[in-house]
C-alpha positions as CSV (number, residue, x, y, z in Angstrom):
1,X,28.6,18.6,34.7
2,X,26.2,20.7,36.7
3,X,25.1,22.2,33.5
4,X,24.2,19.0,31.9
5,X,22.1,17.6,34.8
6,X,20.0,20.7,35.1
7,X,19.5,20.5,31.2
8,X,18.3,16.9,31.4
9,X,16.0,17.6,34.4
10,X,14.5,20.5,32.1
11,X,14.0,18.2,29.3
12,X,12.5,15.6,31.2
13,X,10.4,18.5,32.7
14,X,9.0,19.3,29.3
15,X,8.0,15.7,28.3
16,X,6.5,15.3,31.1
17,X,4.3,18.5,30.6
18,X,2.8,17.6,27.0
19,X,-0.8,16.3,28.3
20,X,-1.6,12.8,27.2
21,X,-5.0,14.6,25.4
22,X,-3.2,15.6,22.7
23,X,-2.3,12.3,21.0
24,X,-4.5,12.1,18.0
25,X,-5.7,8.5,16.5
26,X,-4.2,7.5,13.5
27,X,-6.2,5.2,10.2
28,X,-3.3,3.7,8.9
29,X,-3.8,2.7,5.4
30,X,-0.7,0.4,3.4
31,X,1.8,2.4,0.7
32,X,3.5,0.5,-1.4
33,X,4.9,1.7,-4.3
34,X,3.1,4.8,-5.8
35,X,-0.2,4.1,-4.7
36,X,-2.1,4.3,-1.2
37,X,-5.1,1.9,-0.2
38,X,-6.3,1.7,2.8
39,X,-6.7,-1.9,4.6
40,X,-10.5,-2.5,3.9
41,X,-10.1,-1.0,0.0
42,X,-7.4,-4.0,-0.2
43,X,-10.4,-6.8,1.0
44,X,-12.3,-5.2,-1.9
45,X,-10.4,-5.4,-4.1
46,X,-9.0,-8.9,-3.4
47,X,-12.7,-10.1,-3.2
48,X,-13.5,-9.2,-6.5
49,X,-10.3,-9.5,-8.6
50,X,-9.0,-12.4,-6.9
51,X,-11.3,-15.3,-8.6
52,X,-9.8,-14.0,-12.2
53,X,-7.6,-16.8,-13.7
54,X,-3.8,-16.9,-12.1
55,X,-0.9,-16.0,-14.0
56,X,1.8,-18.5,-14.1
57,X,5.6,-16.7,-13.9
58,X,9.3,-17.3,-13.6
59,X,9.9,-14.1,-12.7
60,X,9.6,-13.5,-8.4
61,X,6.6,-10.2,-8.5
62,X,7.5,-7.8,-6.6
63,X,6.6,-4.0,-6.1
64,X,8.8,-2.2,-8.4
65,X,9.2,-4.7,-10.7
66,X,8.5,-5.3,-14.5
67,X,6.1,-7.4,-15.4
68,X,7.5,-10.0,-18.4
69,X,5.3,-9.0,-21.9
70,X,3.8,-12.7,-22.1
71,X,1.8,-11.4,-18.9
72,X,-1.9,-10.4,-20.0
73,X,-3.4,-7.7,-18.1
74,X,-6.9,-6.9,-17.0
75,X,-7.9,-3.1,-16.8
76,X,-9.4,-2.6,-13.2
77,X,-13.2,-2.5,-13.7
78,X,-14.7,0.5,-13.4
79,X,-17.2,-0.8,-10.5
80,X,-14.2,-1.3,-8.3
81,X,-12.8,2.8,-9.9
82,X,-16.2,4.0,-8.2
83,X,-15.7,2.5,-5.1
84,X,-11.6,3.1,-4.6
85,X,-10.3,6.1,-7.0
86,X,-7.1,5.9,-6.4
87,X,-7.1,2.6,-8.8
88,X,-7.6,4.5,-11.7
89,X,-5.6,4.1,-14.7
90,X,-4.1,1.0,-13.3
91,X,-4.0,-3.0,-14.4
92,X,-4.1,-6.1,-12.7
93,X,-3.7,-9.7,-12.8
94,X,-3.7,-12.8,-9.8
95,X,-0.2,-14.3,-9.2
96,X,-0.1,-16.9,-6.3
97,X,-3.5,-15.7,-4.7
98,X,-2.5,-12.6,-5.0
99,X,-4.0,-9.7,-6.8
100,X,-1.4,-7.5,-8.7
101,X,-1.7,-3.7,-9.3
102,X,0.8,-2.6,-12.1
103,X,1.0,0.7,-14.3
104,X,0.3,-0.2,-17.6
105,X,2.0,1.8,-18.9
106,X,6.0,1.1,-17.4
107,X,4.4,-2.6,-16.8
108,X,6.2,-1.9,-13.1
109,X,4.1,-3.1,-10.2
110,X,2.6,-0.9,-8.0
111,X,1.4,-3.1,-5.6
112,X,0.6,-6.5,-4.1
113,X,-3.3,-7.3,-2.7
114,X,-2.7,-10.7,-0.3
């Protein structure tokens, strides 16, 4: 018992002993599904794909999931590939107010720009 008391003083010893200095800032940036876009590449994006004519589905969209045939999509315009690389390659089209990011070539979304 002994033991275990001095053990947990020493461990509390040692957190106490990492200085609050090194904590590092973090830019956090939203993953979902195979691609990474960081918060203020997502407003891009929604502010220049979003006014394209919505798609009307039964299907529910979600990340991951396969986008029905009957659903045309729009190669990402190569202003936009420029500006945010990581879009390259990839197709979209507006469901619900939403822009969609899908692989043309599984049709699986990739992600979902509210």
């Amino acid at each position: 018992m002994k033991a275990m008391m001095i053990a947990a003083a020493a461990a509390i010893g040692l957190m106490a002993a990492v200085p609050a200095g090194a904590q590092t800032s973090v830019t956090t940036t939203e993953t979902t599904g195979s691609i990474t876009i960081a918060p203020e590449q997502r407003t891009v994006i929604h502010q220049r794909l979003g006014t394209a004519k919505p798609v009307t589905i039964k299907e529910r969209v979600t990340v991951g999931a396969t986008v029905p045939d009957t659903v045309e999509l729009q190669t990402v315009p190569d202003t936009i590939v420029s500006d945010i690389p990581s879009v390259k390659g990839y197709s979209y089209f507006v469901y619900n107010d939403d822009v969609v990011l899908v692989d043309p070539k599984t049709r699986k979304v990739v992600t979902i720009v509210e």
